[in-house]
N, C-alpha and C positions, 0 to 999 in steps of 0.2 A: 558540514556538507550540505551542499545543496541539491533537492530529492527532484531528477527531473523526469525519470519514470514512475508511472503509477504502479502498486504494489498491494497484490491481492492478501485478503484477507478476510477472516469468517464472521469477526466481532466477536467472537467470546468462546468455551476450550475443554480441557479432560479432567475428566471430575480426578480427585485424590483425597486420600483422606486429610482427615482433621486430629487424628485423636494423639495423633504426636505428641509430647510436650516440646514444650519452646527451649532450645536452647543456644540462643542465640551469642555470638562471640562479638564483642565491644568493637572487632576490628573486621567485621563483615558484613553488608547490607545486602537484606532480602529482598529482590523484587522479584515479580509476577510478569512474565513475557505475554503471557495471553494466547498460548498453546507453543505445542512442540511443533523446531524446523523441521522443513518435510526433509532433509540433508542441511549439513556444516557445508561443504563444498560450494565456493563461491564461482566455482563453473558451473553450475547449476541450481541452485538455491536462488529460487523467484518470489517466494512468500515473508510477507510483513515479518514472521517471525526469526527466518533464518539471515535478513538482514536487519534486525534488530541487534542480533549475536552480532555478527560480523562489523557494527558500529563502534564495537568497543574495541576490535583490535583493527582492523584493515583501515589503512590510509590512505586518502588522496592528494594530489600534486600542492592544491592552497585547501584554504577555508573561506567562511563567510562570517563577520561580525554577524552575534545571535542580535544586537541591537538594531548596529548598520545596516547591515546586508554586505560590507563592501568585503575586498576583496582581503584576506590576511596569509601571511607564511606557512607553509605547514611541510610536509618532506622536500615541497621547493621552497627554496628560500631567496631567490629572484627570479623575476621571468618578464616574458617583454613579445609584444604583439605587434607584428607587421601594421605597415598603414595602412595597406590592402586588405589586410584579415586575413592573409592565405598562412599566413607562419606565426606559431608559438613555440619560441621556447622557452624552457625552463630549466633549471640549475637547480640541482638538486643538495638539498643541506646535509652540510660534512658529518660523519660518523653517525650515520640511521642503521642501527642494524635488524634483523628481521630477529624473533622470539628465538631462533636457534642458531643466534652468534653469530651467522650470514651478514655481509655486508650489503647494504641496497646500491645497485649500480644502475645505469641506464639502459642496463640488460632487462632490469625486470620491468620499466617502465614500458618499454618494445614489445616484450611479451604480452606484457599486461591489456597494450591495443592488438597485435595481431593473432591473440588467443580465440578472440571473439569469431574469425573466420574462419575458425578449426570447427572439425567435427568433434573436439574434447569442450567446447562449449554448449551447453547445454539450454540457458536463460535465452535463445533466442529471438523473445518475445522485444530484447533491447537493443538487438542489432539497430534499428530503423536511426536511433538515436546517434551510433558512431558511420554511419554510410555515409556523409559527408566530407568525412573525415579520409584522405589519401592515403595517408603512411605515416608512422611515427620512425623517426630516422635520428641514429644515435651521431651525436656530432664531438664527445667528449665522455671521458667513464664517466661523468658526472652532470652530463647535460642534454638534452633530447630536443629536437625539435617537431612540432606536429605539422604535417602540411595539409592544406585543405582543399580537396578538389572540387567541391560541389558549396555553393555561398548556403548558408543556413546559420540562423540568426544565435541558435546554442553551441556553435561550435567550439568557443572558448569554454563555456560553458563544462559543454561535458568532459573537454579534455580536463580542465584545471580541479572541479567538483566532480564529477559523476563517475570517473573511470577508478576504479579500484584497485589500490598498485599491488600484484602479485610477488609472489618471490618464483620467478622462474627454477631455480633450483629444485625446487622441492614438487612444483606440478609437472617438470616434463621428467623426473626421476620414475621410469617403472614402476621401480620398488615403491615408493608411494602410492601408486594407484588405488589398492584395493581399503586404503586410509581415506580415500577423498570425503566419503561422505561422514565419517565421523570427525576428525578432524582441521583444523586447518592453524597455520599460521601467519602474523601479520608482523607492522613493525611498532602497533600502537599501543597504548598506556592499559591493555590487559594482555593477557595470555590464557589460551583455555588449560584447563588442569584439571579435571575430568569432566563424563558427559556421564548420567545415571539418565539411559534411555525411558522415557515418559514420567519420569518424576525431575531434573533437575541438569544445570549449566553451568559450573562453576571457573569462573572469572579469576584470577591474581594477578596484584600490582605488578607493571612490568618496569622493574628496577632500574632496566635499564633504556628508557624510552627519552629519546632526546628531547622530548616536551616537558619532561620535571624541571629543566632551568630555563625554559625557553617559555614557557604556561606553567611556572610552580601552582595558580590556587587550584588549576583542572585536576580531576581526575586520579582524587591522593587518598580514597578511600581503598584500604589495603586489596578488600578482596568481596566478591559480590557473588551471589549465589542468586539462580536465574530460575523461576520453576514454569510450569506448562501448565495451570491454570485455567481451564478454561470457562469453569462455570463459576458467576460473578458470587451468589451467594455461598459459595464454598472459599472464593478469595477471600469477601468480604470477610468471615468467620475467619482466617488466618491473619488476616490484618490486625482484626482486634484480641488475636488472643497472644500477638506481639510475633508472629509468621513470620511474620510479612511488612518490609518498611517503607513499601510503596505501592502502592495501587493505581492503576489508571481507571475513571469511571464513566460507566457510560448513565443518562438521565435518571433513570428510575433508583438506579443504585445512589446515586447523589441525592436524588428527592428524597427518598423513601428508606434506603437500607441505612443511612449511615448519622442517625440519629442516637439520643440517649448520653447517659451521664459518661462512658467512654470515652466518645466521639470530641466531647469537651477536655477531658481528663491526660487522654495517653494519643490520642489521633486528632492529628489537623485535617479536617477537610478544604478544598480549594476550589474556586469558581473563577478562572481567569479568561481573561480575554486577551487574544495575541493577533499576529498576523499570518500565523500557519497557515497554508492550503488546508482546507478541509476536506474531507472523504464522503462517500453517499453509501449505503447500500442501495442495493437495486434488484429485480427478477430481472433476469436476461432470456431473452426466447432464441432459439436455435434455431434461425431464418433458414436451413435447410427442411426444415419438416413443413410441411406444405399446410398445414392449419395458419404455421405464423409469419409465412409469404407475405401475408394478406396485410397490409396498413390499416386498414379497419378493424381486423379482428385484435390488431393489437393497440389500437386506442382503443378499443371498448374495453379490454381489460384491464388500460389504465386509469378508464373513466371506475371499475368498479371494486379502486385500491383507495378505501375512507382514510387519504392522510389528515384530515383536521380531527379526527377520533382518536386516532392513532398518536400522531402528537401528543393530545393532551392526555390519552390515555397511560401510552406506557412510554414517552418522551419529555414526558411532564409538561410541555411549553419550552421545553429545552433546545428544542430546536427547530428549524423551521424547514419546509417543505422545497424539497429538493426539484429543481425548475428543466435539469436538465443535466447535459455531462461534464460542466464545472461549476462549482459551487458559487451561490449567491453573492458570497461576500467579492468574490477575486473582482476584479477590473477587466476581464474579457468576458463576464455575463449576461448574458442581452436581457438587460430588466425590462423589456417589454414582454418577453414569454412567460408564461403563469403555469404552475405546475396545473395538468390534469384533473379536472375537478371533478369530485366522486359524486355520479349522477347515472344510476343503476338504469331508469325507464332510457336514458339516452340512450346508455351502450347497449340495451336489446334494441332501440331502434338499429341502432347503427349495424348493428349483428342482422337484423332482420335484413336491410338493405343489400348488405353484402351476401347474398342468399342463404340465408340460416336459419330453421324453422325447426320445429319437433316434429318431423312427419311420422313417428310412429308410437306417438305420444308415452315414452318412456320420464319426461323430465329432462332429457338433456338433448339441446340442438343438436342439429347435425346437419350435413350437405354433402355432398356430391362433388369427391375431389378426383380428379385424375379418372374418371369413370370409377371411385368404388364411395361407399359411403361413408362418411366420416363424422363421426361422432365427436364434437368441442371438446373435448377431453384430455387432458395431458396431467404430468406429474412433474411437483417443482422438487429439486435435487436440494436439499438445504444442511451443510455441515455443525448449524450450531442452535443444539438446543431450546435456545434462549431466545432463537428469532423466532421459533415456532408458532408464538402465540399472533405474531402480526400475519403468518400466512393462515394460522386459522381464522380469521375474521377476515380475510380474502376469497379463504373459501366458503365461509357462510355466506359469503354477499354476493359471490357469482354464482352459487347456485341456486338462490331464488329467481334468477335469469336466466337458467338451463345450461351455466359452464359448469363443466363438473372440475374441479379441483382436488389436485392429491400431493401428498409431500414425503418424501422420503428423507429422513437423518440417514447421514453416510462420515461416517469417518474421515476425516482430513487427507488423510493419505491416498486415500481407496478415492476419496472425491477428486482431489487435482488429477487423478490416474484416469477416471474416466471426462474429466474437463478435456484434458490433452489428447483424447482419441473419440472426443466430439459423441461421447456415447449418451448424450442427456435431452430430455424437450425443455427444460428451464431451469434454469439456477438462481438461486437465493445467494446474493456475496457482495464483496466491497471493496470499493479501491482505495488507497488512501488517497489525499491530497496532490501528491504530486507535487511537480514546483510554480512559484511564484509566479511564472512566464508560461502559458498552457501552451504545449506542443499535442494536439489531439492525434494523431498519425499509430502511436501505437494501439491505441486501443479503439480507433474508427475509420483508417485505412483499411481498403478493402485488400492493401498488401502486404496489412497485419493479421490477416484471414489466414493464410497459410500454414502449414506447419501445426506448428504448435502457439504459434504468437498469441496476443492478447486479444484479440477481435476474433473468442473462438464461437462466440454467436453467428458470425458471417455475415456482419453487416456488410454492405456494398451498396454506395451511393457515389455517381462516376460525381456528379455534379460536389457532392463534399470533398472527394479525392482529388481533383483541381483543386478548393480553396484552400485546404490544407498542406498541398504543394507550395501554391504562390505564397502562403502565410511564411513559411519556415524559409521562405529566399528573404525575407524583407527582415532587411534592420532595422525597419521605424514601428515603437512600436506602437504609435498609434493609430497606424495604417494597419498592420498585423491584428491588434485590438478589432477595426472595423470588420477586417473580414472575418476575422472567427465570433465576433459576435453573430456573425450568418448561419456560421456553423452550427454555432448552439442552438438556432432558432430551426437550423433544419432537421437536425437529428431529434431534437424534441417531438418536432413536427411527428418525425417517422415514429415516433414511440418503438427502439429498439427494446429498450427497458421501460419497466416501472421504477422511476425514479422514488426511491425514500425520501430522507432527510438531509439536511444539509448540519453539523450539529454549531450551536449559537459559541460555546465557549468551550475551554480545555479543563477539565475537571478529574479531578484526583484527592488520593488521599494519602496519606504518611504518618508514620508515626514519629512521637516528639522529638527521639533523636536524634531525630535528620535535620539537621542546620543547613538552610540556602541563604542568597545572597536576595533573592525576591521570589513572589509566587512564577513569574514568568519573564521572560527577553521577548522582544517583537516578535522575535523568529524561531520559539521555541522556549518550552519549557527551563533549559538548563543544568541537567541533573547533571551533566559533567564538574560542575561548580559547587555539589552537594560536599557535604562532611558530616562525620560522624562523632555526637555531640560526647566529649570526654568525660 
């Protein structure tokens, strides 16, 4: 699948215990998702974790060579594009049936696009991505055609990768309803078989998945159990006491935790380099509160975020400093723009300029907004433990400058609940990568502002929201490339965020009986290719 929305995430998860003993079954591997979905229900399920679940069963129309990139078979198994771009269809492959014996028709393909414009769609934040797209219109039980009314450069794109084929049966069935968020089913190579809320996921081989003779080496590990992990040093302790058969790591845990005669003995560790999108964290300010209006007030706080500390301190040198809203590596980043540089005397100047003073000499600036007095002062909304330590040397270093700095830990669930009703002044979080071809629209149109979409900061720049229109009509893409390199350079500019890091490589750990084919494919790890060593 190729990832063309971005997909939030907290970086790290719920503590559990350890004291378990291992007893691990020869014909089941353990991984670590990296918290619990906020819902199963793929009407609604927006976060990194509950489409991590839904990779291992739910399908899309083709795939993408993990090497190539190029285009391969998957529930279609021909399909063929207009020379105008306005028409794709596709022909869907003989005998798919869904987890509960259901056959896939081009009923649920239909569904699967005109569910998105129901009010039982929930993910709104990726409408932006199919608005291009006119109708999907059934032309045989077994063949659909998508028609295109508005030119946009991913529209093959998302129809053939990005759309996730439903089984209409079972979502417009009532009687299913009040199942949505715990379960769901798909047609792919697992099936869920129970869910043990805040402790675990469990996964089994789906016998009858028309991929076992079509992809015999993928996805032949009988049965995978999923757990919600969230704090790195509580994985890493299940890893090594045989938990856990895979890990995903982030720097410090790679540098520092995963050392020792172990680490040699029963666990590989991995340091690869691919060509995935990379993710950033970042603070995000909530351009409705009238402190963070201000373009000034919000460079000075990115001038007073120490990323070259921070790197080496708890990044190890793992990664490098995040320049802006797509990552350094991609081919649309404007390497002329330079991340923020930490320069504390600047940002009180700059504070000073923008009318900011301690007029009642308490220690913390303040001004004069909307006729009342306002105090620099706000509270960063942060879901994961483990980021803690970068916003407290955030906040030691702004308030030597009189910003005063505060952080709340909020629970994951309780935090997207108040994200989606805009109830925060900053947020601590992460988007992943995204796809290969940056589409910025979802999370920096000002008409992804609305709702509940992904720009719940409120960013609005008319001058961006032009370039990102004209970008998404052009099929070249290296006219596309020039204007969004402008992009990157102007949103940087605006410092909606404080950009993080951008991270250098894909790092993980496993234990020895997990046999792959390589550390890594261009375009991804590979773990569909794993086996379980006999």
């Amino acid at each position: 699948m190729k990832k063309i929305g971005l997909i939030l995430a907290m970086m790290s998860l719920s503590l559990v215990s350890c004291s378990e003993k291992s007893n691990k079954s020869p014909t089941t591997a353990y991984y670590n998702l990296g918290g619990e979905p906020t819902t199963l229900s793929p009407l609604a399920g927006s976060d990194a974790y509950t489409q991590a679940v839904h990779d291992y069963s739910l399908e899309y129309l083709l795939r993408q060579n993990l090497d190539t990139y190029e285009w391969e078979p998957n529930l279609a198994s021909a399909w063929e594009i207009s020379k105008d771009k306005k028409h794709f269809d596709f022909t869907l492959r003989d005998g798919v049936t869904w987890h509960d014996g259901v056959p896939l028709t081009a009923e649920d393909v239909k569904y699967s696009f005109d569910v998105i414009w129901t009010d039982d769609w929930k993910s709104v934040q990726y409408r932006p991505f199919y608005e291009a797209i006119k109708e999907v219109k059934i032309l045989a039980p077994n063949k659909v055609r998508f028609t295109v009314g508005d030119d946009y450069f991913q529209n093959f794109d998302i129809a053939a990768v990005n759309l996730k084929i439903l089984p209409k049966h079972f979502y417009t069935n009532p009687a299913n309803k009040e199942n949505f968020n715990r379960t769901f089913i798909g047609t792919g190579p697992y099936k869920l078989v129970s869910y043990d809320k805040g402790q675990r996921l469990t996964l089994e081989k789906n016998d009858k998945w028309w991929g076992n003779s079509v992809y015999p080496t993928e996805s032949v590990i009988p049965k995978i159990v999923l757990r919600f992990v969230s704090e790195e040093n509580v994985s890493l302790e299940l890893l090594k006491k045989g938990d856990l058969d895979f890990l995903a790591l982030r720097p410090e845990g790679y540098a520092k935790k995963t050392v020792g005669a172990i680490w040699e003995k029963r666990i590989v560790k991995v340091q690869a380099e691919n060509k995935t999108p990379k993710g950033y964290s970042f603070i995000g300010f909530n351009m409705e509160n009238p402190i963070f209006k201000d373009k000034n007030v919000r460079v000075a706080l990115s001038q007073l975020f120490n990323r070259q500390m921070m790197n080496e301190k708890f990044e190890y040198s793992l990664s490098e400093p995040a320049t802006g809203p797509i990552y350094v590596q991609s081919d649309y980043a404007n390497h002329d723009v330079k991340a923020i540089a930490f320069d504390p005397q600047k940002a009180l100047e700059t504070l000073r300029a923008a009318g900011w003073s301690d007029s009642d000499s308490d220690g913390i600036l303040d001004k004069v907004i909307n006729g009342k007095k306002t105090a620099l002062s706000f509270t960063i909304m942060e879901p994961a433990p483990e980021m803690m330590k970068y916003l407290t040397v955030f906040k030691e270093d702004a308030r030597k400058v009189g910003v005063d700095v505060n952080m709340k830990n909020i629970e994951w669930n309780s935090f997207i609940k108040l994200l989606d009703e805009r109830n925060f002044e900053a947020v601590r979080l992460a988007w992943s990568g995204g796809g290969v071809d940056w589409d910025p629209k979802q999370i920096w149109h000002s008409s992804s502002a609305n709702g509940t979409g992904s720009n719940f900061i409120g960013y609005k720049n008319p001058k961006v929201d032009k370039m990102i229109d004209d970008a998404r009509k052009n099929y070249n893409r290296a006219e596309r490339i020039k204007i969004l390199k402008e992009v990157h350079k102007i949103i940087a500019e605006d410092a909606p965020y404080i950009f993080f890091f951008n991270p250098k490589y894909t790092m993980y750990g496993h234990s020895k009986r997990m046999q792959k084919p390589k550390d890594t494919f261009q375009y991804g790890i590979g773990q569909q290719f794993w086996t379980i060593e006999k």
